[in-house]
C-alpha positions in Angstrom: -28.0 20.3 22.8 -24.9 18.9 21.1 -23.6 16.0 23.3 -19.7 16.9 22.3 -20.3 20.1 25.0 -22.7 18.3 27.4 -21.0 18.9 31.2 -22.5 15.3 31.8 -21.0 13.5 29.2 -17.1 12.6 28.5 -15.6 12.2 25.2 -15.4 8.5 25.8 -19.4 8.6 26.0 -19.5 10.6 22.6 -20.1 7.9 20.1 -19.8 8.1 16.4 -22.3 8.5 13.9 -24.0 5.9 11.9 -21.8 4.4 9.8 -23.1 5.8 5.9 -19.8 5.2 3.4 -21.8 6.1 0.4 -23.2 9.1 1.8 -19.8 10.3 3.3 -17.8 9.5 0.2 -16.7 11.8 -2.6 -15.2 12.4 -5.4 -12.0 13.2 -4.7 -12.4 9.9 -2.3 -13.5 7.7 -5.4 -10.6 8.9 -7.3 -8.1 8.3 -4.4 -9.4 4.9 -4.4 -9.0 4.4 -7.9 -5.2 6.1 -8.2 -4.5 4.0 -5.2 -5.4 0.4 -6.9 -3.9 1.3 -10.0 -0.5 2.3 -8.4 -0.5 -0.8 -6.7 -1.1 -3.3 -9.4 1.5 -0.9 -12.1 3.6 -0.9 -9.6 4.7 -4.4 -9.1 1.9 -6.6 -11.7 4.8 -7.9 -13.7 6.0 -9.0 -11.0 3.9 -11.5 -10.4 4.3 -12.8 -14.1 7.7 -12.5 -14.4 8.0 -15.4 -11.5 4.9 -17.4 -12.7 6.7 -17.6 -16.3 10.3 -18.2 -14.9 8.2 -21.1 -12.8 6.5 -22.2 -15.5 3.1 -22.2 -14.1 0.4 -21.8 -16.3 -1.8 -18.7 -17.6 -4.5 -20.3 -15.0 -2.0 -20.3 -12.5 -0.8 -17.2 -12.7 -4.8 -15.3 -13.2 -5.6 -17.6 -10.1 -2.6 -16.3 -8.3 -3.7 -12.8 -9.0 -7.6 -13.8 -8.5 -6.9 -14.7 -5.0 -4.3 -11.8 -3.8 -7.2 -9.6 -5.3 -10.1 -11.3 -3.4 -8.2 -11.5 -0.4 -7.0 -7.4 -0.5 -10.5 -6.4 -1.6 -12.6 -8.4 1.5 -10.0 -7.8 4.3 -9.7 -3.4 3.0 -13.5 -3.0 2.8 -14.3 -4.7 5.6 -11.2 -3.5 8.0 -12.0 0.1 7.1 -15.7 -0.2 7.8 -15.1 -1.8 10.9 -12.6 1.1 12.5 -13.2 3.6 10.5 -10.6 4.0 9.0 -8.5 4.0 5.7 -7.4 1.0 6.0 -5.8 -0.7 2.9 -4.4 -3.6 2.2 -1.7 -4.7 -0.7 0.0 -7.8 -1.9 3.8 -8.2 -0.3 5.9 -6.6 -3.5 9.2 -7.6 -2.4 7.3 -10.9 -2.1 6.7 -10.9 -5.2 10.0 -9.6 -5.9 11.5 -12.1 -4.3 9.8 -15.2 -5.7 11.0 -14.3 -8.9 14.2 -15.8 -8.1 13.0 -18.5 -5.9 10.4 -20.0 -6.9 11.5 -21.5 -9.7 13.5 -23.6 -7.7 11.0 -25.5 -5.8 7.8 -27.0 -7.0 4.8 -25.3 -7.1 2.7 -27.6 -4.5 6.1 -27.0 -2.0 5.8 -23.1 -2.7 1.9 -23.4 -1.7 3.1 -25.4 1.4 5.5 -21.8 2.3 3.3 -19.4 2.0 1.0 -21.5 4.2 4.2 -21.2 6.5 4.2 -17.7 6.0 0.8 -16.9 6.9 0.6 -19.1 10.1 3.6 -17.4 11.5 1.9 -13.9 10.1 -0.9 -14.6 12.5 0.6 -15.7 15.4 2.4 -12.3 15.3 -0.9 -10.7 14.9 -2.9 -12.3 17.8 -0.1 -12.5 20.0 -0.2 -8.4 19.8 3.6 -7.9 20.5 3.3 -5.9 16.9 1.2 -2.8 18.9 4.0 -2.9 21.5 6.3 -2.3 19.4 4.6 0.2 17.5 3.7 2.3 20.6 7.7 2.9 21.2 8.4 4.4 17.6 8.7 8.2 18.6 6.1 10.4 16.4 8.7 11.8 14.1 10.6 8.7 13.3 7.4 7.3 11.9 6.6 10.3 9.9 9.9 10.5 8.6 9.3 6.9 7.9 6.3 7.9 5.8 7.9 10.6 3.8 10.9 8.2 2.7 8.4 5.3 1.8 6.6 8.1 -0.5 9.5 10.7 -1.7 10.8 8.0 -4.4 7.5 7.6 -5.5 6.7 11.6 -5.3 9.5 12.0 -7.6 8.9 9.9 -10.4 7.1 12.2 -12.0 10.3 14.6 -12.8 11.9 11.6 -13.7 9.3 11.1 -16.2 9.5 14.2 -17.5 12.5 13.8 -19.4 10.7 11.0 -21.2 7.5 12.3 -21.7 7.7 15.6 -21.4 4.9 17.1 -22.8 2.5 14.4 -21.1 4.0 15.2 -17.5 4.1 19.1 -18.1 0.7 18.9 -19.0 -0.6 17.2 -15.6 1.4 19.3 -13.6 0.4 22.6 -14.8 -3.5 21.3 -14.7 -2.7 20.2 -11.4 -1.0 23.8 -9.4 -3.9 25.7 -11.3 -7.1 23.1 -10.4 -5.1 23.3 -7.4 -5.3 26.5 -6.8 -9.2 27.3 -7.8 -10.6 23.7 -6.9 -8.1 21.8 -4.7 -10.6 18.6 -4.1 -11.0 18.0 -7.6 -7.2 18.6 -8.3 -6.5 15.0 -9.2 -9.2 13.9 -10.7 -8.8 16.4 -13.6 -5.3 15.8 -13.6 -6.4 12.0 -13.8 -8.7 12.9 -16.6 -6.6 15.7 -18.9 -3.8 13.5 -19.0 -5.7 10.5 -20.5 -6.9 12.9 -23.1 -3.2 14.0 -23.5 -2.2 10.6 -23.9 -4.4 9.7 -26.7 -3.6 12.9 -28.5 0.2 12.3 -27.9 -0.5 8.6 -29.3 0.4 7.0 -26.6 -2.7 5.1 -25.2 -1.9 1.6 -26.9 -4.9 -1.2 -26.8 -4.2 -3.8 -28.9 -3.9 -6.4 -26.7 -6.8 -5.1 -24.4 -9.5 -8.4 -24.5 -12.2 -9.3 -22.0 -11.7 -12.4 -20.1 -12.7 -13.4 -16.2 -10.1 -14.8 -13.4 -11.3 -18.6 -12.5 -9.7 -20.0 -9.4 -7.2 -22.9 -9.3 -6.7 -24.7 -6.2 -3.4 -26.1 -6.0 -3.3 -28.7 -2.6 -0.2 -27.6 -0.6 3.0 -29.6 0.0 5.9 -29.1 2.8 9.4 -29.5 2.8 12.0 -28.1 5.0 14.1 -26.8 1.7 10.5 -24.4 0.5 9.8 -23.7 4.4 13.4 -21.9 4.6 14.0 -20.7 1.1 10.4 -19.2 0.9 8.1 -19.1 3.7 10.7 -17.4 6.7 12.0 -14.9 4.1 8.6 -13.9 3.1 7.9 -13.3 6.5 10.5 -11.2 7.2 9.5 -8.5 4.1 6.7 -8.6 4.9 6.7 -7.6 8.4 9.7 -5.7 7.5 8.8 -3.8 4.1 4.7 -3.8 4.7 3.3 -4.1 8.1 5.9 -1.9 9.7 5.6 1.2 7.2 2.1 0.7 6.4 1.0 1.2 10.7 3.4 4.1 10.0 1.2 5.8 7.8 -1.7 5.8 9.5 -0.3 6.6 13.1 1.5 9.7 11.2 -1.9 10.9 9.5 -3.7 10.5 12.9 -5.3 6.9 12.9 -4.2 5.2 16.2 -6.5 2.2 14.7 -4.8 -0.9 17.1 -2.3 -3.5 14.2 -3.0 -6.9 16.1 -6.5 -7.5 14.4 -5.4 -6.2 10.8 -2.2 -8.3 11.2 -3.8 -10.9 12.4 -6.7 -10.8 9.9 -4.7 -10.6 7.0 -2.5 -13.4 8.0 -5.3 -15.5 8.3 -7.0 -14.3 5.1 -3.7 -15.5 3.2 -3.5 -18.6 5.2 -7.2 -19.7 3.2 -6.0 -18.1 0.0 -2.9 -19.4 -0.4 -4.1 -22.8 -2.0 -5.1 -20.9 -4.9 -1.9 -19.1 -5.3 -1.8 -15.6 -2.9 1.6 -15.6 -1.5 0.2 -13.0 1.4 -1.6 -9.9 1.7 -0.1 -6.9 4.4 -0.7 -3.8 5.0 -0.3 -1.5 2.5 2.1 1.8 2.7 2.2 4.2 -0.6 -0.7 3.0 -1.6 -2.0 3.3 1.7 -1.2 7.0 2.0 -3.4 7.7 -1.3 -5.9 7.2 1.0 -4.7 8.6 4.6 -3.9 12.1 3.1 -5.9 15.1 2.6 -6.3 14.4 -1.2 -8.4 11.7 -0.7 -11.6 13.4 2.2 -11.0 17.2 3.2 -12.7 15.3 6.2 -9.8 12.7 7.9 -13.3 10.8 9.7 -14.3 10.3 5.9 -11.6 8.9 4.5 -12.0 5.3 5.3 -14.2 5.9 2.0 -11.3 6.3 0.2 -9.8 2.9 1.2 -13.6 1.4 0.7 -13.5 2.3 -2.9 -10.0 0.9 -3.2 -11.3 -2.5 -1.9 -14.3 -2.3 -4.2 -11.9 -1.9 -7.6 -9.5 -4.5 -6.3 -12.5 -6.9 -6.2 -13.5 -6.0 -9.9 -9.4 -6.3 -10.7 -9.9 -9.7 -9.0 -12.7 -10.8 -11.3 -11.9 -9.4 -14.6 -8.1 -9.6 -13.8 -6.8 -10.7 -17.6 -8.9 -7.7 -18.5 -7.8 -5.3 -15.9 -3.6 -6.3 -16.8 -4.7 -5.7 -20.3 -6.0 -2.0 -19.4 -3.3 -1.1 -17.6 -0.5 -2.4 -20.2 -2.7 0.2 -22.5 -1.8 3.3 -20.6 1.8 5.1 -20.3 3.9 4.4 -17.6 4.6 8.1 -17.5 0.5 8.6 -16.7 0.3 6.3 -14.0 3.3 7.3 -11.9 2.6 11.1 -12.5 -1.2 11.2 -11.0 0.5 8.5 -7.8 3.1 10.9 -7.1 0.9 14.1 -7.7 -1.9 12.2 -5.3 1.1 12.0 -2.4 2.2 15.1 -2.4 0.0 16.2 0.5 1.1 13.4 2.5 4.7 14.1 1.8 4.9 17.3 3.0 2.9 16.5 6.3 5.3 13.7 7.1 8.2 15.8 6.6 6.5 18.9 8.8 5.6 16.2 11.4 9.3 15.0 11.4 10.6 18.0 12.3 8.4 19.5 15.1 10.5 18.0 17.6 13.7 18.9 17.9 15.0 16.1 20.0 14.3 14.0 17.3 14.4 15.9 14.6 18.0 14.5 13.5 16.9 10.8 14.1 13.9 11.7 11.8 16.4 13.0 9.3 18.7 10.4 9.7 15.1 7.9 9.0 13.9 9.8 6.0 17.4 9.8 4.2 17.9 5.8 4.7 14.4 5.3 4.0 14.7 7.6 0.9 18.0 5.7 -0.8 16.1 2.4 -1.5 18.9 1.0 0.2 18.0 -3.0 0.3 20.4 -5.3 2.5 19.9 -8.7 3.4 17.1 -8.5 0.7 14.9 -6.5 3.0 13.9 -3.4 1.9 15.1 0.8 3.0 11.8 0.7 5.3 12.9 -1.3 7.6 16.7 -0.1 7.8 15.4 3.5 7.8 13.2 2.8 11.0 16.7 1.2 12.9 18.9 3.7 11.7 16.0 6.0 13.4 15.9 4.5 16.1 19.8 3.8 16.7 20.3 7.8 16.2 17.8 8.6 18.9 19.0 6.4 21.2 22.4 7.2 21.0 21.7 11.1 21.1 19.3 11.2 23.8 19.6 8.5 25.3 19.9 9.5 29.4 23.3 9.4 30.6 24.8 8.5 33.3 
């Protein structure tokens, strides 16, 4: 007898099945994984060299600095998603990154250590006090998926934006794209994935001179504190990254159906970057685009699957982590125009389910609206990101048009 329809059992009773990631993967999950690493390091890579040069720090510095971030997102996504099940993946803070590229030259490097050791202690305080689920619960459904769709449509349409560069590159991974689409829709992307490479080389554009072997070697740097760091570093990384990661990236799982509980991943990832940042990680959140490579249908035709998805993700950041000279190297050798075309083409699907789950309701389907367009404009103020001030212009709009009156 199948216990689901058993009169004598609830669905509480009803446990899972062994956990088997290997045997429920695939290859459309494998590929998800893949797209999804690679969009996060091309995304915001140079980032992270960019500040280490304008610092000064040196090239062992800077590989240890992307060493540890690495480590750190590849232990605490394998082993959060195996643990609930879910596709759970985890990213370095970009407007972190972002903003140390400013600030940390102006503070030594020992004091910088010393704030994002701030950072992370306050990170998971947050997480074990659990006030973060609290919140969470009160975001209506649609706000949060409108949430999603904004944090994705600027990445969705970078590949038309693209076009006009590369044309024939981006023409050719559409079109292989709507028609594997159409006769093989789970191998859609990895085809597109694999066609455009070949494109690329024919076009000339695949460029690896400066690709070279050479293996990440940690650098521990022993931390210093000062007031001047704590303030100009530490709080203000905080606040992105609560603001521009943790709060979109729970987003995108409660709006593709995971209600996973945030207090133990923010808590674990705050205390992850707490013992990594002596060797340079300036925190590790919760991802959000990168995160929804792996929540959508693109990535398991099964939703219970997909944690696989977020499993393989973990397992190339921990190869980025070890080679990660070589895996820079790769990715400086293919177009930009590749890379952002097969990331947006991989969030369609969870595009359009954000924006069909925004608008179900239609008591907050102007609110949602209202969230998606703020969240859309990459509007930054305060140097926090349009995440953030998509989710209170949401919120404010619902409140103030349904709020009960008097």
């Amino acid at each position: 007898m199948n216990p689901s329809s058993s009169p004598d059992l609830s669905p509480a009773d009803v446990r899972p099945g062994p956990l088997r990631p290997f045997a429920d993967t695939s290859l459309s999950a494998l590929v998800a994984g893949f797209v999804a690493m690679m969009t996060g390091y091309t995304s915001s890579l140079v980032l992270m060299f960019q500040a280490g040069q304008a610092a000064h720090l040196t090239d062992a510095q800077i590989s240890s600095w992307i060493w540890a971030l690495s480590i750190g997102m590849a232990l605490c996504t394998i082993g959060l998603s195996l643990r609930f099940r879910a596709p759970i993946v985890i990213a370095w803070s970009t407007p972190g990154a972002a903003l140390l590229v400013s600030s940390l030259p102006h503070v030594t490097y020992p004091e910088a250590i010393g704030a994002f050791i701030v950072c992370a202690a306050l990170l998971t305080v947050v997480g074990l006090t659990g006030w973060f689920d609290t919140l969470m619960k009160k975001i209506p459904a649609g706000i949060a998926s409108a949430l999603l769709a904004g944090i994705l449509f600027e990445i969705g349409i970078e590949i038309f934006r693209a076009a006009q560069f590369q044309t024939a590159l981006v023409l050719t991974m559409f079109f292989t794209y709507l028609i594997v689409k159409r006769l093989a829709p789970r191998y859609a992307i990895v085809t597109t994935l694999i066609v455009g490479t070949a494109a690329a080389g024919a076009l000339g554009l695949l460029d690896f001179s400066r690709f070279h072997v050479a293996l990440a070697h940690p650098v521990f740097t022993m931390p210093a504190f000062s007031a001047a760091a704590s303030i100009s570093i530490g709080i203000p990384l905080f606040v992105v990254a609560m603001a521009s990661q943790n709060v979109p990236g729970i987003a995108v799982l409660r709006a593709d159906g995971y209600t996973t509980p945030s207090a133990p991943l923010i808590s674990t990832t705050g205390i992850a970057s707490l013992l990594l940042a002596p060797f340079g990680s300036h925190g590790i959140n919760l991802a959000a685009i990168t995160a929804a490579i792996c929540t959508g249908p693109e990535a398991h035709e099964n939703r219970d699957k997909r944690y696989t998805a977020a499993v393989w993700c973990g397992i190339f950041y921990l190869i980025a982590g070890i080679f990660g000279a070589t895996i820079a190297a790769l990715f400086a050798a293919l177009p930009k125009a590749l890379v952002v075309s097969v990331a947006a083409l991989a969030l369609f699907g969870s595009i359009m389910s954000g924006l069909a789950n925004a608008m179900q309701d239609t008591k907050q389907r102007e609110a949602a609206l209202v969230t998606f367009m703020v969240t859309a404009s990459g509007l930054t103020l305060l140097s926090i990101g349009s995440a953030f001030w998509g989710l209170v212009a949401g919120v404010l709009t619902q409140l103030v048009l349904n709020a009960r009156r008097a």
